[in-house]
DOLO-205020 format. One record per residue (C-alpha): residue number from 1; residue in one letter; x, y, z. Coordinates in steps of 0.5 Angstrom, whole numbers, plus 500, padded with zeros to 3 digits. Layout:
# DOLO-205020
(r NUM; A; (X; Y; Z))
...
# end
This chain:
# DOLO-205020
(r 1; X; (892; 449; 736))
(r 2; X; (895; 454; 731))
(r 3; X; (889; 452; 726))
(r 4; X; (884; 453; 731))
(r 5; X; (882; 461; 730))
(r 6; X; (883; 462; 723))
(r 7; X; (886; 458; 717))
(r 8; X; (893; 462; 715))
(r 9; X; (892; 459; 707))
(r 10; X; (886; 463; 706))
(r 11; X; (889; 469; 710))
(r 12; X; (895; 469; 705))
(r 13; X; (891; 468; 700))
(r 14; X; (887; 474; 700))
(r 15; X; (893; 478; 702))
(r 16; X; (897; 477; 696))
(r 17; X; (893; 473; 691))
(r 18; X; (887; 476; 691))
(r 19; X; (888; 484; 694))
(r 20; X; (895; 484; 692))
(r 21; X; (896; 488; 698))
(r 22; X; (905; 488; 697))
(r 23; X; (903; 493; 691))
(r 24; X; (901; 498; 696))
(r 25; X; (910; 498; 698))
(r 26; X; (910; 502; 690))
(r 27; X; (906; 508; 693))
(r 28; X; (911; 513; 699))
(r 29; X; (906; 511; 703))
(r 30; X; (907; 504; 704))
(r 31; X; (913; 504; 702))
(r 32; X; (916; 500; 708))
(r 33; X; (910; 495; 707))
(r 34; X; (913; 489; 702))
(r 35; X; (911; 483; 702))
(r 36; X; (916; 480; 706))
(r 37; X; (914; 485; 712))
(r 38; X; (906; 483; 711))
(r 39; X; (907; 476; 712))
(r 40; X; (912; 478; 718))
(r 41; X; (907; 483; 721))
(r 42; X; (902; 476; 719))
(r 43; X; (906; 472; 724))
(r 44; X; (908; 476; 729))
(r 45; X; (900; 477; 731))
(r 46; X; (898; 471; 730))
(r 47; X; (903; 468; 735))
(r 48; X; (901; 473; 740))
(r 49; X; (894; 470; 738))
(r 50; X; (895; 464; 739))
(r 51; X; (900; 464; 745))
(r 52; X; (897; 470; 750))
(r 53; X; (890; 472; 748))
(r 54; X; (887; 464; 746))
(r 55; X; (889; 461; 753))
(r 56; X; (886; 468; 756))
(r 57; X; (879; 467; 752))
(r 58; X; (876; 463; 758))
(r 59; X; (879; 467; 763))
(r 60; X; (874; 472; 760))
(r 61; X; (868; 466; 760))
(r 62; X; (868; 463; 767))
(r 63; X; (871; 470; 771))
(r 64; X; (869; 475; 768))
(r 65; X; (868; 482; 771))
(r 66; X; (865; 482; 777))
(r 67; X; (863; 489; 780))
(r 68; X; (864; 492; 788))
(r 69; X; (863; 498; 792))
(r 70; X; (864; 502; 785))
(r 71; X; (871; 498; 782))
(r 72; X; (871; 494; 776))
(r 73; X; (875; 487; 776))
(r 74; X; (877; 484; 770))
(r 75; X; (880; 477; 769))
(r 76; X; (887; 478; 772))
(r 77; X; (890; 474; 766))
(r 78; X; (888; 480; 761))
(r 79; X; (893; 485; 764))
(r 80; X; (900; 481; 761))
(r 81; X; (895; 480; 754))
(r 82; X; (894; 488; 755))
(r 83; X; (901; 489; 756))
(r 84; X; (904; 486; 751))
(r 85; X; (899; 488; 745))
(r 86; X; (902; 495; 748))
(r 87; X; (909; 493; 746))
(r 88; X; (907; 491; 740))
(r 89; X; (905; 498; 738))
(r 90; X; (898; 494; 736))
(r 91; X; (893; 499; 738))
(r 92; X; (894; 503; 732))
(r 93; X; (897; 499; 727))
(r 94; X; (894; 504; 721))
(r 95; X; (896; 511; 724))
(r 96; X; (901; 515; 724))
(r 97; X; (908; 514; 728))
(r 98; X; (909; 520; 730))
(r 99; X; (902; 519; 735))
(r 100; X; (905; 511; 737))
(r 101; X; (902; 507; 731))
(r 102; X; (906; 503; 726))
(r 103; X; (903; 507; 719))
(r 104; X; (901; 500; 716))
(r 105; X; (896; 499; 711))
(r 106; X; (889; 498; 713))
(r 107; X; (888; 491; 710))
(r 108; X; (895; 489; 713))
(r 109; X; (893; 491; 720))
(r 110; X; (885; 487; 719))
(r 111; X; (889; 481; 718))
(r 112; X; (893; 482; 725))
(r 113; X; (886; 483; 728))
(r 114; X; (882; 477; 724))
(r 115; X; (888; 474; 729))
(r 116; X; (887; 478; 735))
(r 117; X; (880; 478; 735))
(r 118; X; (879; 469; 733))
(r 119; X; (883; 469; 739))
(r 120; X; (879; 472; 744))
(r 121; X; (875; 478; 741))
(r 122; X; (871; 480; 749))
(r 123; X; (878; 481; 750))
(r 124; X; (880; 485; 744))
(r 125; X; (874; 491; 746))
(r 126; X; (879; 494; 750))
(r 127; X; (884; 497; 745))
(r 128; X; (879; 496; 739))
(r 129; X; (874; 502; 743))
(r 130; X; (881; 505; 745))
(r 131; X; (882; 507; 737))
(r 132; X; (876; 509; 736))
(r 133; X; (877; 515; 740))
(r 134; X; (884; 516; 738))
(r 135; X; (880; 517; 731))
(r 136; X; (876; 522; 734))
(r 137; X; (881; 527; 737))
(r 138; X; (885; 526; 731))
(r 139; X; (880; 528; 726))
(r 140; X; (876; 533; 731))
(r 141; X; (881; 535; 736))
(r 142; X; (884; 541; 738))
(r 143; X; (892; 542; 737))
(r 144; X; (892; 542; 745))
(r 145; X; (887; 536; 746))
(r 146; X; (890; 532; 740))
(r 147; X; (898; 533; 745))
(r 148; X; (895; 531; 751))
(r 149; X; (890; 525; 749))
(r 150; X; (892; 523; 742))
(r 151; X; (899; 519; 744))
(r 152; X; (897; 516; 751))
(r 153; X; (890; 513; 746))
(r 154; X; (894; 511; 740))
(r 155; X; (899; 507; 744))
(r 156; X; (894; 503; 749))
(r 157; X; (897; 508; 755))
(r 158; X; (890; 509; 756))
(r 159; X; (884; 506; 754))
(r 160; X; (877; 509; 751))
(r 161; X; (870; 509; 750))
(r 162; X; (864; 511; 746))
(r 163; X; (858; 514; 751))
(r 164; X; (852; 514; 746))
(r 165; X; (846; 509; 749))
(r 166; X; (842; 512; 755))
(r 167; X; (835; 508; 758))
(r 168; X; (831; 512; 753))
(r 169; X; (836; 514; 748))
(r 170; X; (838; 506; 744))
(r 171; X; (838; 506; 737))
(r 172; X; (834; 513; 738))
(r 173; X; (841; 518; 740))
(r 174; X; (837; 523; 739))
(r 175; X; (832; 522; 745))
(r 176; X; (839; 523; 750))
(r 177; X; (838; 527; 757))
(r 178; X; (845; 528; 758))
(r 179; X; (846; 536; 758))
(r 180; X; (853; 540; 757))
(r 181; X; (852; 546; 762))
(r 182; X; (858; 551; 759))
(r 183; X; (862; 555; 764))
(r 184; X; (866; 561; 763))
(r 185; X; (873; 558; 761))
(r 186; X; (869; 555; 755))
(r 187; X; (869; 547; 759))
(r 188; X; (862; 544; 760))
(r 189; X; (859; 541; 766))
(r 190; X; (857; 535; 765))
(r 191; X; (851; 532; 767))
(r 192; X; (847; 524; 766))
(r 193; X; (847; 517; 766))
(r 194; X; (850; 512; 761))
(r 195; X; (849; 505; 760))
(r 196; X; (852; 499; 756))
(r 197; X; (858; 502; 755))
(r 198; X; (863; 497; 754))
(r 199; X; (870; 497; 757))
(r 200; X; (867; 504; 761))
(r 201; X; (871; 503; 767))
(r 202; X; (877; 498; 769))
(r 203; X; (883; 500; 774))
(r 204; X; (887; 494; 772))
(r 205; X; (890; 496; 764))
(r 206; X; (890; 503; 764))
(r 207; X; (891; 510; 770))
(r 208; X; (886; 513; 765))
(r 209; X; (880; 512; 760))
(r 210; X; (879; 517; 756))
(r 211; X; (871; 517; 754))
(r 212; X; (868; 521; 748))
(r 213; X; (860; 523; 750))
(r 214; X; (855; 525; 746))
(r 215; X; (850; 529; 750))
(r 216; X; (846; 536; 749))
(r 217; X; (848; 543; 751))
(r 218; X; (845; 547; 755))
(r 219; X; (839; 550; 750))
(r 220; X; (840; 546; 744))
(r 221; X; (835; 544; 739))
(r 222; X; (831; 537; 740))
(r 223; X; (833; 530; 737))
(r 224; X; (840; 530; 733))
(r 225; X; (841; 537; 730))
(r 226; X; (843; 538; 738))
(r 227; X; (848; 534; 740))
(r 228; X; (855; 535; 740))
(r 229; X; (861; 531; 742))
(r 230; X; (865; 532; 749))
(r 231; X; (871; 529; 751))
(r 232; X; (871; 527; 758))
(r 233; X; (876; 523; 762))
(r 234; X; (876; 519; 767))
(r 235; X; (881; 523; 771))
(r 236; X; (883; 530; 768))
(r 237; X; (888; 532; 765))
(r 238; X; (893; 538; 766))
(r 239; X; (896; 542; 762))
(r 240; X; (903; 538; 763))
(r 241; X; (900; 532; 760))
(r 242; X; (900; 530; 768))
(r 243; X; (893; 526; 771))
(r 244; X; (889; 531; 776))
(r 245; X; (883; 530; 779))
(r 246; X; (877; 524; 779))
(r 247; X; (872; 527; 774))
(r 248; X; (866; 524; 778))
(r 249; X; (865; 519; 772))
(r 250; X; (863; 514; 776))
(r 251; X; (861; 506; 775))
(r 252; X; (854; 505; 778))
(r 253; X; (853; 497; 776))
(r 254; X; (855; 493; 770))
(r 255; X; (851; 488; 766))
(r 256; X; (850; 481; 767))
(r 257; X; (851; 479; 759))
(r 258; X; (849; 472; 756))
(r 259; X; (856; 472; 753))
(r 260; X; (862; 477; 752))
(r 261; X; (864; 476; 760))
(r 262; X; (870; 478; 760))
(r 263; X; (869; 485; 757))
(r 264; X; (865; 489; 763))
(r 265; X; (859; 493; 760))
(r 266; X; (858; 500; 765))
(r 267; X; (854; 504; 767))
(r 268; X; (856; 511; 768))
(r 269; X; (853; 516; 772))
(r 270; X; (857; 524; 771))
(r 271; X; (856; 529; 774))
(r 272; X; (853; 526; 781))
(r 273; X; (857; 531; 784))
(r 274; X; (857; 537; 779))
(r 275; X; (864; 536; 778))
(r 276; X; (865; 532; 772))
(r 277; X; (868; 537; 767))
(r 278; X; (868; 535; 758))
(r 279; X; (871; 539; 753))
(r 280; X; (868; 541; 746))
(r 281; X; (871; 535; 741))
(r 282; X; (869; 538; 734))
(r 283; X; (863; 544; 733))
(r 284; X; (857; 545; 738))
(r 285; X; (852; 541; 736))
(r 286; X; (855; 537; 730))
(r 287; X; (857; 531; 735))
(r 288; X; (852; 526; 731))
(r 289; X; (855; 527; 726))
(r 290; X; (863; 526; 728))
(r 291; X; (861; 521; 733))
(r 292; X; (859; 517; 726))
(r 293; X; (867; 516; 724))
(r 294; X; (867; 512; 731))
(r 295; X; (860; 509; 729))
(r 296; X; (863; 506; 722))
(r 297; X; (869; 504; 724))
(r 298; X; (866; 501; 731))
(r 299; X; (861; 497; 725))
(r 300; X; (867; 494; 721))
(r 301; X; (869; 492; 727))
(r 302; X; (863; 488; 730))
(r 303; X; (863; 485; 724))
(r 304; X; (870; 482; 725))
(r 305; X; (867; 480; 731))
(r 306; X; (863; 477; 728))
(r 307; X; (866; 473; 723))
(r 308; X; (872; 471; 728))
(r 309; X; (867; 468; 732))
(r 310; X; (865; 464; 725))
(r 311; X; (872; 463; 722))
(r 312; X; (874; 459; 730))
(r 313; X; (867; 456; 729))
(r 314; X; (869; 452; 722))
(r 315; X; (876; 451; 725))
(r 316; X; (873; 447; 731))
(r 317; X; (868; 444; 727))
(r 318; X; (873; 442; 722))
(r 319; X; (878; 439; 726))
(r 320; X; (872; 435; 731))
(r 321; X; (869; 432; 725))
(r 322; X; (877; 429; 722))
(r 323; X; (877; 426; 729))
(r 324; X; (870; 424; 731))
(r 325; X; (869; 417; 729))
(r 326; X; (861; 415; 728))
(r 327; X; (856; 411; 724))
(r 328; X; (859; 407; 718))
(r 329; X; (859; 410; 711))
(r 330; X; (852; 409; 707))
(r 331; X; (856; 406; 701))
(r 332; X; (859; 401; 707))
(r 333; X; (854; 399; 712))
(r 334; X; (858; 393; 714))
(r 335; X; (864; 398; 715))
(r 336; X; (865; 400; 721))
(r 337; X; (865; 408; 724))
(r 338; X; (868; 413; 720))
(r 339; X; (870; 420; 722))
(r 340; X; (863; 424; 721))
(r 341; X; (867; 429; 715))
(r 342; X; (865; 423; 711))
(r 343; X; (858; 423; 713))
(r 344; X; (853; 428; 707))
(r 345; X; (850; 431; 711))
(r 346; X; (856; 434; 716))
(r 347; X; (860; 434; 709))
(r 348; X; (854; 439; 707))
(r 349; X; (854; 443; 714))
(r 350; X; (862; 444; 713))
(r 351; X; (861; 446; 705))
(r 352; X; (856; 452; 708))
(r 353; X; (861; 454; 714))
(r 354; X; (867; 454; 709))
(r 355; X; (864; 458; 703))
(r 356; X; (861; 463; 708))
(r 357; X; (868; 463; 712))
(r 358; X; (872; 465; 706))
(r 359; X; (867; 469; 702))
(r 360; X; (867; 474; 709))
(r 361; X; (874; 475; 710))
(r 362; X; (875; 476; 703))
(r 363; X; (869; 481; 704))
(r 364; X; (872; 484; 710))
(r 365; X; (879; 485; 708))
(r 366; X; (876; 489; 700))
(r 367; X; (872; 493; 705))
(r 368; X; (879; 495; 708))
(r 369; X; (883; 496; 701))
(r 370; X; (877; 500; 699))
(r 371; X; (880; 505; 705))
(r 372; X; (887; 505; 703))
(r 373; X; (885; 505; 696))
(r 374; X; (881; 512; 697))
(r 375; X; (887; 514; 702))
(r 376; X; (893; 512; 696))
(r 377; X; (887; 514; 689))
(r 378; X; (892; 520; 685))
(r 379; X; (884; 522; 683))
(r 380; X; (879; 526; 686))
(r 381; X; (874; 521; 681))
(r 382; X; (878; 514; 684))
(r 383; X; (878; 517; 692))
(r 384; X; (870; 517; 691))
(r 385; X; (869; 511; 688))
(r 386; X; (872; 507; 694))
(r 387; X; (870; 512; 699))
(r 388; X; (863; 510; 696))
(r 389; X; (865; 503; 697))
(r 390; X; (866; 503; 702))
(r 391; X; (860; 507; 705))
(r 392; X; (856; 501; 702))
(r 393; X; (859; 495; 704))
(r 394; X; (859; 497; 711))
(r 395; X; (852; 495; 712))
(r 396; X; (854; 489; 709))
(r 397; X; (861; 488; 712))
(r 398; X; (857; 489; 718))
(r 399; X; (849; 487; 717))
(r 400; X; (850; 481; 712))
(r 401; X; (857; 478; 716))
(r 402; X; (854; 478; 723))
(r 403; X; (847; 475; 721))
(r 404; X; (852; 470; 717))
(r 405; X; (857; 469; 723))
(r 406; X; (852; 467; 727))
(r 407; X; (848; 461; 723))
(r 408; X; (856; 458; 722))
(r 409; X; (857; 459; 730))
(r 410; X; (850; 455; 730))
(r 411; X; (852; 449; 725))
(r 412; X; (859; 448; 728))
(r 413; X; (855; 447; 734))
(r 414; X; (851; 442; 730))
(r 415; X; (857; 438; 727))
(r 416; X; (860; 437; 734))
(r 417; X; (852; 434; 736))
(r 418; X; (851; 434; 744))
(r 419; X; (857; 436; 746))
(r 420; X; (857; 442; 743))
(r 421; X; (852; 444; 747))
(r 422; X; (855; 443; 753))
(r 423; X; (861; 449; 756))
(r 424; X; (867; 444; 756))
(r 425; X; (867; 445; 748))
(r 426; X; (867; 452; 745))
(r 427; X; (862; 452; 741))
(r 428; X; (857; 454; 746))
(r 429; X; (861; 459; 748))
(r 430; X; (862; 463; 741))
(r 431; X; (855; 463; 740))
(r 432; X; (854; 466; 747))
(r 433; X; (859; 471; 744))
(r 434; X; (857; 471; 737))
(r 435; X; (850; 473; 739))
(r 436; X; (852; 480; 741))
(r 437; X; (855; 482; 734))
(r 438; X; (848; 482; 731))
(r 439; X; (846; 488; 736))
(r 440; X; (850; 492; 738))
(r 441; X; (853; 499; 734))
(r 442; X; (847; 499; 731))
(r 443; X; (842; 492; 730))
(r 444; X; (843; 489; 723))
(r 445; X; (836; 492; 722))
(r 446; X; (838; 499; 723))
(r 447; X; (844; 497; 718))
(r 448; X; (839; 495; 713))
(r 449; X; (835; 502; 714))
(r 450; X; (842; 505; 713))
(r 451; X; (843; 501; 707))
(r 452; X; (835; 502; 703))
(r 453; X; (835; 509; 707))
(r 454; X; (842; 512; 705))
(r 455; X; (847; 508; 701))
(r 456; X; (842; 506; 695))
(r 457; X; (840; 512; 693))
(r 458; X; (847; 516; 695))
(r 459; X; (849; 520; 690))
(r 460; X; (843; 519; 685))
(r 461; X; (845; 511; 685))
(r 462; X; (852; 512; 683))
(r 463; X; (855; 509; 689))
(r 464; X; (851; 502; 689))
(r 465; X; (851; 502; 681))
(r 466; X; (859; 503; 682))
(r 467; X; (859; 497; 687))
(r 468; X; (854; 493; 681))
(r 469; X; (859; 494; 676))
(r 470; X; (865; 491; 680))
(r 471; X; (861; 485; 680))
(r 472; X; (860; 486; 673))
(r 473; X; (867; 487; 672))
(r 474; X; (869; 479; 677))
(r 475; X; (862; 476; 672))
(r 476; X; (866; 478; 666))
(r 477; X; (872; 476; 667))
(r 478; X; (869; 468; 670))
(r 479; X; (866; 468; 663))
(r 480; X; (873; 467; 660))
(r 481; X; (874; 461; 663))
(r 482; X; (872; 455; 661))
(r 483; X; (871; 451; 667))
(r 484; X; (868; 457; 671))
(r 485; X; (863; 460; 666))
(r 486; X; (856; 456; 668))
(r 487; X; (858; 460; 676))
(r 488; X; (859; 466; 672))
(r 489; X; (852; 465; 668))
(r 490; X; (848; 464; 675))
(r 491; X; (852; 470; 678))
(r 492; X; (850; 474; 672))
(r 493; X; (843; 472; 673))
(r 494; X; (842; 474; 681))
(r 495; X; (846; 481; 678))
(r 496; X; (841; 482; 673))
(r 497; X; (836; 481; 678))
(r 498; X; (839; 485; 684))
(r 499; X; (839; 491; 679))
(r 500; X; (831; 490; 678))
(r 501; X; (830; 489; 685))
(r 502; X; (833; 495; 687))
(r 503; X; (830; 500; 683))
(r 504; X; (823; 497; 685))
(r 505; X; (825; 498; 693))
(r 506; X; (828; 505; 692))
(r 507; X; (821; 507; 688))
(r 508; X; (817; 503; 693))
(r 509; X; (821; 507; 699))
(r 510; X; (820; 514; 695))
(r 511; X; (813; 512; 694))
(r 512; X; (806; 512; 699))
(r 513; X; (809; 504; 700))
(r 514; X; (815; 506; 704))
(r 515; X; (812; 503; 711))
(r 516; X; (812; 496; 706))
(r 517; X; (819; 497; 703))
(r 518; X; (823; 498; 710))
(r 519; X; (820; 492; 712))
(r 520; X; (823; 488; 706))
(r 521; X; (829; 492; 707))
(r 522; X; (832; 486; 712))
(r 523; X; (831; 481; 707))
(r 524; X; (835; 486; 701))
(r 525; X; (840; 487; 705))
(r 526; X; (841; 479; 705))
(r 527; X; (840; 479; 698))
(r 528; X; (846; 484; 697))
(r 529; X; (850; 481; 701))
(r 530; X; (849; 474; 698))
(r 531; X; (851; 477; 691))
(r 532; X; (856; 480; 695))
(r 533; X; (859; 474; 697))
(r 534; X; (858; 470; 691))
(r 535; X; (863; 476; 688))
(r 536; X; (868; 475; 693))
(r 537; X; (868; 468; 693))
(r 538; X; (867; 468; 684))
(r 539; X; (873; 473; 684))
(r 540; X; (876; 468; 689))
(r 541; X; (875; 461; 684))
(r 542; X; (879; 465; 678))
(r 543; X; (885; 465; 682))
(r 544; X; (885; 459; 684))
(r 545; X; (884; 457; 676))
(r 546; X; (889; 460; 674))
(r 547; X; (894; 456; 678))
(r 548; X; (892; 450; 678))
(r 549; X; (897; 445; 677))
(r 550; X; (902; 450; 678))
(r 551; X; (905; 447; 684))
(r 552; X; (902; 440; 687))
(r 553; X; (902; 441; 694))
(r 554; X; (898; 447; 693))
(r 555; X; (892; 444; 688))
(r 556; X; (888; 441; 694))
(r 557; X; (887; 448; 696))
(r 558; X; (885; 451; 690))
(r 559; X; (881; 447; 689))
(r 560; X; (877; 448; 695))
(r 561; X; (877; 455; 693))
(r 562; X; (874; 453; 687))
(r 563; X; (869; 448; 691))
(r 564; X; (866; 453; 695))
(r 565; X; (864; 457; 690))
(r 566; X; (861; 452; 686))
(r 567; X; (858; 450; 693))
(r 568; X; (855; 457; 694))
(r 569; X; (853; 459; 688))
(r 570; X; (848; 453; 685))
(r 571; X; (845; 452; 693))
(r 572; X; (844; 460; 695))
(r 573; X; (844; 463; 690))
(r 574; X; (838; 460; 686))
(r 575; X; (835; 461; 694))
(r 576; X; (837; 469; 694))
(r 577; X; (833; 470; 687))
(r 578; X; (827; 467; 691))
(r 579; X; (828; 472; 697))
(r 580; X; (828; 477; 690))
(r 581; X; (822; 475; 688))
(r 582; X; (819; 476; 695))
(r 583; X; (820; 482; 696))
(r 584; X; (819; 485; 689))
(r 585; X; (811; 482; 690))
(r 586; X; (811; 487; 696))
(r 587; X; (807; 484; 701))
(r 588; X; (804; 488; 705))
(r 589; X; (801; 483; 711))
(r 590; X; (808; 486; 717))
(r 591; X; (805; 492; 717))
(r 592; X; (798; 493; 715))
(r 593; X; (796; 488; 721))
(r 594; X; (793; 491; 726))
(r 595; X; (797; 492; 732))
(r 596; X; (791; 488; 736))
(r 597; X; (791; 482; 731))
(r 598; X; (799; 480; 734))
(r 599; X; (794; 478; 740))
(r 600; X; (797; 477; 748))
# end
């Protein structure tokens, strides 16, 4: 069991070896978080995982969350899980004490949630949306709002929300009807409907829950310019601190989803009665753009979800295809059955789950260290190059691992054959889990625009050209090292063109072309994410060199670093360049088709 949601080695690896987060104990900041306390804070959550928040996963499945006469039900056994996460203080691991959290590093308290999250992440939407809305009333609130709400948030005491999606406004925000009529003591009368709100209303974990809503004020401009963001509880809060009325904030139904049933996904009528009161969070009309700091770290978020899925995936797969005997080896025909890891092809399904896994955790965990990094830089040039960072791999650590989770959560169905199609294996339901993580909090698709639309041209090119030159950087250093100098070569290769693929789109983007170049952007942001994990996983393998041979018991593992490199590298690589070449040829047929010719 303890091997099932996620590989320890390889977490450690990247903690310590690749990241080196135990320097981070040499700034004031961190100065509590040596190694000897990541590796306790590691262990501590992973025995949560793994003995509470795994054997509470099906529950979620086969339970669920049932809805009557306006009450939510969630599975019973999610409360001592909740409970105990509370105590822990895991809620937020990265903010300040002095508001219930731990103060640790943001990379340090990704590898808690890789724990939480492969254990059970449906379960793990309730305290992740919880801090999501503590961020906003940190960073937007007022002294008073910060010292009613922000404690109660950040310690799990009471849970929160983020109320953005309506049935006409999706993707498209700015389409909200949601009003805010101001009042005379400078509250606002709220009044619309909310859909797919997850965790929107549950009785069982918290007295309180404590919704950020977007909606338009009285008379404000049309589309986004319009939008401010409103704090609205559950029940009101006095000036005691103490709960006061219900704030006709009422659940009208929740979705019967394909997977993810333990977390209940709301619809939320305000204002049926009048009486739902919000306060201001932030400026009028500037809600769009404070919403986004919930957005972004929603989207790292997902993309955890994700890759939890696709890290307990491999996990399952491998171990099944150590104990499934079947079929005897094609050098050995007369043999016998083996277990089916000694089959090519599973071999080639394992390879391809096992360099993705790792290449996604070691992008992760980077994106997380740029955060810190930006927090800790004693430069005005260095907090801009990882804030920059971190603006650009959010697409990918978003967009690209989802979509990749999702195709390891697939093969490890393949692996397990018939039996992984039925519900008493897991994978069938980690790929009704997964599936979700490539929709919401922006489908990939919007992620790739963002990507294409935003971050490529950002600052002149500067912050792309900078991700560029770390790649560069790994490429370099690889060079230097005998063994690993033909990876280096094939990388390099696939940076020099990504160079010259990027250029192509940001111009055909600024041209008459634009329709074309945003309908290749899906497939460029798979491209920059490919390099991206061939970096991760290059950078991984030049470690993994350096210390081969110097204790035996761990060379099996280097090598399996190293052989996921070469895995990835020489098999997707060479088909990342002809996904570049399709997009440099720019193809017009998705959009110049006629809307007619799609027939039906």
């Amino acid at each position: 069991m303890a091997q099932v949601i996620s590989e320890r080695r390889d977490v450690d690896f990247v903690l310590h070896e690749q990241l080196e987060v135990g320097k981070f104990a040499e700034k004031e900041k961190f100065a509590d978080f040596n190694k000897k306390t990541v590796d306790m804070i590691v262990n501590e959550a992973r025995n949560l995982a793994i003995k509470e928040l795994l054997p509470t996963w099906k529950d979620g499945d086969t339970i669920g969350c049932t809805f009557e006469n306006g009450k939510v039900r969630i599975p019973e056994s999610f409360v001592r899980a909740y409970d105990l996460l509370k105590k822990g203080e895991w809620t937020a691991m990265s903010e300040a004490p002095e508001w219930g959290g731990q103060g640790m590093p943001k990379t340090v308290a990704l590898a808690a949630s890789e724990f939480f999250n492969g254990a059970n992440y449906p379960f793990m939407m309730y305290p992740g949306l919880t801090h999501g809305a503590g961020k906003l009333v940190e960073t937007f609130g007022t002294e008073k709002q910060k010292k009613l709400f922000l404690k109660n948030i950040y310690t799990g005491e009471w849970c929160g929300t983020m109320l953005l999606t309506e049935a006409c406004a999706g993707s498209d925000v700015g389409a909200l009807e949601t009003v805010a009529y101001p009042q005379a003591d400078g509250t606002y009368k709220i009044v619309g409907n909310k859909i797919f709100i997850s965790g929107g209303e549950q009785e069982q974990l918290s007295p309180n829950i404590v919704h950020p809503v977007l909606a338009r004020i009285e008379g404000a401009p049309a589309g986004t310019k319009g939008i401010s963001l409103f704090l609205v509880p559950k029940f009101r809060v006095n000036d005691d601190g103490s709960l006061g009325a219900f704030n006709d904030v009422v659940c009208t139904g929740i979705e019967h989803k394909m997977g993810i049933h333990g977390n209940c996904t709301c619809s939320l009528a305000l204002g049926g009665k009048n009486e739902c009161i919000g306060e201001l969070l932030g400026e009028p009309n500037k809600g769009m753009a404070h919403m986004f700091l919930m957005m972004n770290e929603a989207r790292q978020l997902v993309g955890m979800q994700g890759f939890a899925c696709g890290s307990a995936a491999y996990m399952y797969a491998l171990n099944y295809a150590k104990e499934r005997v079947q079929g005897a080896l094609l050098t050995n025909p007369k043999g016998g059955g083996v277990p089916i890891i000694q089959h090519p092809d599973v071999r080639r399904q394992l390879m391809m789950m096992k360099s993705y896994t790792e290449a996604m955790r070691s992008i992760l965990y980077y994106l997380a260290y740029c955060d810190d990094m930006a927090h800790l830089a004693e430069s005005a040039e260095e907090k801009e190059l990882y804030e920059g960072l971190v603006e650009v791999l959010t697409p990918i650590g978003k967009g690209y691992v989802t979509d990749r989770s999702f195709e390891v959560v697939s093969q490890g169905m393949q692996v397990y054959g018939g039996y992984g199609f039925i519900e008493e294996y897991p994978l069938a339901q980690l790929l009704r889990d997964v599936r979700i993580t490539l929709i919401y909090e922006g489908t990939n698709g919007i992620q790739a625009m963002d990507l294409l639309g935003r971050k490529l041209g950002m600052k002149k090119g500067k912050i792309f050209m900078s991700l560029l030159q770390k790649i560069g950087a790994t490429v370099a250093q690889a060079k230097g090292v005998e063994a690993l100098a033909p990876l280096a070569a094939q990388t390099e290769a696939t940076l020099n063109k990504l160079g010259e693929v990027a250029m192509h789109m940001g111009k055909t983007a600024m041209s008459e072309k634009v329709m074309v170049a945003f309908s290749q952007a899906h497939p460029f942001l798979d491209v920059v994410g490919d390099l991206t994990a061939a970096w991760m996983l290059l950078w991984r393998a030049t470690i993994a060199q350096s210390k081969l041979g110097q204790k035996k018991k761990e060379d099996a593992f280097y090598k399996g670093v190293i052989k996921s490199a070469e895995f990835f590298i020489y098999n997707q690589l060479p088909v990342t360049e002809g996904k570049m070449n399709a997009i440099l040829r720019s193809a017009d047929a998705a959009v110049a088709i006629e809307e007619e010719s799609f027939l039906s």
